[in-house]
C-alpha positions in Angstrom: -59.5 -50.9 -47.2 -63.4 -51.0 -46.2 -64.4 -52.2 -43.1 -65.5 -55.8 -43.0 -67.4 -55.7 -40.0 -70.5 -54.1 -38.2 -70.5 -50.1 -37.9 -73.2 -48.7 -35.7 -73.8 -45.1 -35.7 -74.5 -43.0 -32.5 -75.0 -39.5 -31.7 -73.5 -37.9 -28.3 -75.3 -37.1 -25.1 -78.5 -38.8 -24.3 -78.4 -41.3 -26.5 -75.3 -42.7 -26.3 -75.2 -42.9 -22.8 -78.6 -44.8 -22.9 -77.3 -47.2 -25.3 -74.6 -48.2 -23.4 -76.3 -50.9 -21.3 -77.4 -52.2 -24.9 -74.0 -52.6 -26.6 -73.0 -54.3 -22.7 -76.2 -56.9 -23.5 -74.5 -57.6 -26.9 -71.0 -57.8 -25.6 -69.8 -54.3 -27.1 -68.0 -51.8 -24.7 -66.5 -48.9 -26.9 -62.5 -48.1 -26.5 -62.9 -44.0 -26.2 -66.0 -42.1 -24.4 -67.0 -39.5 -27.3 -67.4 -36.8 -24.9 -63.8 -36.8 -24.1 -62.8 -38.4 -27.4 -62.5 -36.2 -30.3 -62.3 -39.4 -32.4 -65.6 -39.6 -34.5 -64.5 -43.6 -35.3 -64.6 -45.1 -32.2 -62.9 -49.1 -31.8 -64.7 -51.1 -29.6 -63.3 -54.3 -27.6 -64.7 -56.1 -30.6 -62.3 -55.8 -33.7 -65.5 -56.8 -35.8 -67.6 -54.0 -34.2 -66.9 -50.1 -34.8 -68.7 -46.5 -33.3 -68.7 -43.7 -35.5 -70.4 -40.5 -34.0 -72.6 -38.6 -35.9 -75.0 -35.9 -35.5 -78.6 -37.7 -34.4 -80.3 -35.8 -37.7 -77.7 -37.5 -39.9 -78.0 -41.4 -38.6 -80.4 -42.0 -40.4 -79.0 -41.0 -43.4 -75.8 -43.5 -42.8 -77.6 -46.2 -42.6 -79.7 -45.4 -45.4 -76.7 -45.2 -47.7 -74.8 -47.8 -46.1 -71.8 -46.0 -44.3 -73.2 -47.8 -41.3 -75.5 -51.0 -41.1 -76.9 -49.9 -37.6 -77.5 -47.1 -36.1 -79.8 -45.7 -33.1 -82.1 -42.9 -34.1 -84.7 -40.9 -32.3 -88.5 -41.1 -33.8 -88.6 -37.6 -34.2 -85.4 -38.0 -36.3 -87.0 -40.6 -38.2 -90.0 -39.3 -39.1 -88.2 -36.0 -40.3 -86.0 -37.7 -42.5 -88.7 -40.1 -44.1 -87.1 -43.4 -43.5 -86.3 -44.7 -46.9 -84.6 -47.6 -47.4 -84.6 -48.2 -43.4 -85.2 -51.2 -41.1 -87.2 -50.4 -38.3 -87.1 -53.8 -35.7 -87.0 -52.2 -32.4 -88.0 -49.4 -30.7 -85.5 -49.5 -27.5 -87.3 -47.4 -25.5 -84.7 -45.0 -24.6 -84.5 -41.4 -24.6 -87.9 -40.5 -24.2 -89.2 -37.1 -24.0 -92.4 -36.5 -26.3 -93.2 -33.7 -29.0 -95.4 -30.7 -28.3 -97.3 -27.4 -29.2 -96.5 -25.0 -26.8 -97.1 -21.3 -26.5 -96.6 -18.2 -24.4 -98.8 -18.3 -21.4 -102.0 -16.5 -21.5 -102.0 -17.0 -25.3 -105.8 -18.4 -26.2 -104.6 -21.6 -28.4 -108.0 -22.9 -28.9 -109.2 -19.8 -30.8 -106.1 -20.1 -32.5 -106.7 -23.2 -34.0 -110.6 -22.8 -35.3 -110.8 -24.6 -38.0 -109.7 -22.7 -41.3 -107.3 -20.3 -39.1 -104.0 -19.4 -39.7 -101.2 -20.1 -37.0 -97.5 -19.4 -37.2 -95.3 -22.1 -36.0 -91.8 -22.2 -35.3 -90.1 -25.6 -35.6 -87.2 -27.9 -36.7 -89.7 -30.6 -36.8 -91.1 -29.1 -40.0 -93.1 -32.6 -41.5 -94.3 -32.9 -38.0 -95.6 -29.9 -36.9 -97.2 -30.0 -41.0 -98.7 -33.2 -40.2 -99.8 -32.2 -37.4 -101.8 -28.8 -38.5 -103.6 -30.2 -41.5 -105.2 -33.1 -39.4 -106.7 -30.2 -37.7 -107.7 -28.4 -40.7 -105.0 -25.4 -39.6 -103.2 -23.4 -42.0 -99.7 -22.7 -40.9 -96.9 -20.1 -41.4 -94.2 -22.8 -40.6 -90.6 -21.3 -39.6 -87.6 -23.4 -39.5 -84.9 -22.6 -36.5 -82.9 -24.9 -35.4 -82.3 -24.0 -31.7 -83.9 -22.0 -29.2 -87.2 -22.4 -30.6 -89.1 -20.9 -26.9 -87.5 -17.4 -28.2 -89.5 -17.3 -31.1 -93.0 -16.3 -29.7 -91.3 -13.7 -27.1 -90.3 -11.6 -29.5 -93.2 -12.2 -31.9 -91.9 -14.7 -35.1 -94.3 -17.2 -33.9 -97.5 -17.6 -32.2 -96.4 -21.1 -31.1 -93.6 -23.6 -31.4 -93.4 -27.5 -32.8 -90.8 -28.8 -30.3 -89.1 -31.9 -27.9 -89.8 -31.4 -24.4 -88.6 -33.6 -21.1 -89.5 -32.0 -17.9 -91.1 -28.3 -19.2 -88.5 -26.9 -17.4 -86.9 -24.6 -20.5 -90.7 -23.9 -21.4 -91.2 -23.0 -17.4 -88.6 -20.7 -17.5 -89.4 -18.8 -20.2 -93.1 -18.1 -19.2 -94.2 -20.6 -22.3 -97.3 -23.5 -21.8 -97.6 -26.8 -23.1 -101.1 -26.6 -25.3 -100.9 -30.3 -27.2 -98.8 -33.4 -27.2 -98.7 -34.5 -30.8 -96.3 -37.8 -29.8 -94.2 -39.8 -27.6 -90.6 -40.1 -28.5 -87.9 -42.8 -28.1 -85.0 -44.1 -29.9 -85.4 -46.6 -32.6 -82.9 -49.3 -34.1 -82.8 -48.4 -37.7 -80.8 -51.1 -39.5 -79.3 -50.8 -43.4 -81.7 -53.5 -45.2 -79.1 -54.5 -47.6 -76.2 -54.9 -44.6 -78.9 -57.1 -43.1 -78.9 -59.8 -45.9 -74.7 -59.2 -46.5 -73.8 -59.4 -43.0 -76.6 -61.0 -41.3 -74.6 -63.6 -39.1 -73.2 -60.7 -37.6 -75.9 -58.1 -37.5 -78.4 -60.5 -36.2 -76.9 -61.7 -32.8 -76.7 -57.6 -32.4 -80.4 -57.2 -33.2 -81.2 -60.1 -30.9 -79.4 -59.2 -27.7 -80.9 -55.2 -28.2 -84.5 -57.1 -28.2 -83.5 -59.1 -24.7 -82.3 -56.0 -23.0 -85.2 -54.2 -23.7 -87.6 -56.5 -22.8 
């Protein structure tokens, strides 16, 4: 039998622990903490309100097809995945950290990136870091990896990585510089544009009480 109320979809970590104080505003507090939970549905003390936990690069995607009318997605997330069919009301300035170029120390960046050079660039971000390039009028050698990106120019697979960063610390420690932020980062509310107009008396008051906390 489906659902017949709200389900918001989350990732674990960061992002759900800044969201908390968010579901609090709208009077949600979630049954089952997902990093003790192995319970990817997660009830909430609201029988019309529902968790399920997802990986962040697949929220968007729920929403978009409707398995959830809410969910909370980074920008770097969003822009990746192209945001189609997605309502974007609020960014909740959460979980911010901002994307970079960043490269081993002593490498000389700026020669690098002469206009009409060729650069190879290790990423998950791969329509970023494109983006990002052919402003400059860069060719790039893009090269998808999805973790441990600082590895790649230390053993020579790239001559720079596309990646998140928070304090430099990881970057720090493995003797790598940041060159160029391309972006800031937070979480955005990304919201299932058909749910809103099916279920709006309940999505709404949701939507409304995220916008107070924020501000």
């Amino acid at each position: 039998m489906a659902f017949e109320g709200i389900t918001l979809a989350l990732s674990k970590g960061r992002i759900f622990e800044d969201t908390l104080p968010l579901l609090a505003a709208a009077g949600i507090t979630p049954i089952d903490d997902p990093e003790k939970s192995r319970k990817l549905i997660i009830d909430t003390n609201r029988p019309d309100v529902r968790l399920v936990i997802v990986r962040a690069s697949d929220t968007p995607t729920y929403v978009q097809y409707g398995a959830a009318d809410l969910g909370i997605a980074g920008k770097d997330v969003l822009i990746e995945h192209g945001g189609a069919g997605l309502y974007q009301p609020l960014d909740l300035k959460i979980a911010r950290c901002r994307m970079c170029v960043a490269v081993p120390r002593g490498f000389d960046y700026d020669a690098a990136v002469q206009r009409g050079a060729r650069i190879r660039v290790a990423t998950k971000y791969i329509q970023t870091a494109r983006d990002h390039f052919a402003q400059k009028g860069v060719h790039v050698d893009l090269i998808k990896l999805y973790g441990s990106m600082e590895l790649a120019p230390l053993v020579g697979l790239a001559d720079a990585i596309v990646d998140l960063v928070s304090s430099g610390g990881t970057l720090r420690a493995n003797n790598l510089v940041e060159v160029e932020e391309i972006m800031a980062i937070s979480s955005r509310l990304v919201v299932n544009q058909a749910s809103l107009k099916m279920k709006h008396a309940l999505l709404q008051p949701v939507i409304d009480a995220f916008a107070g906390a924020v501000k």
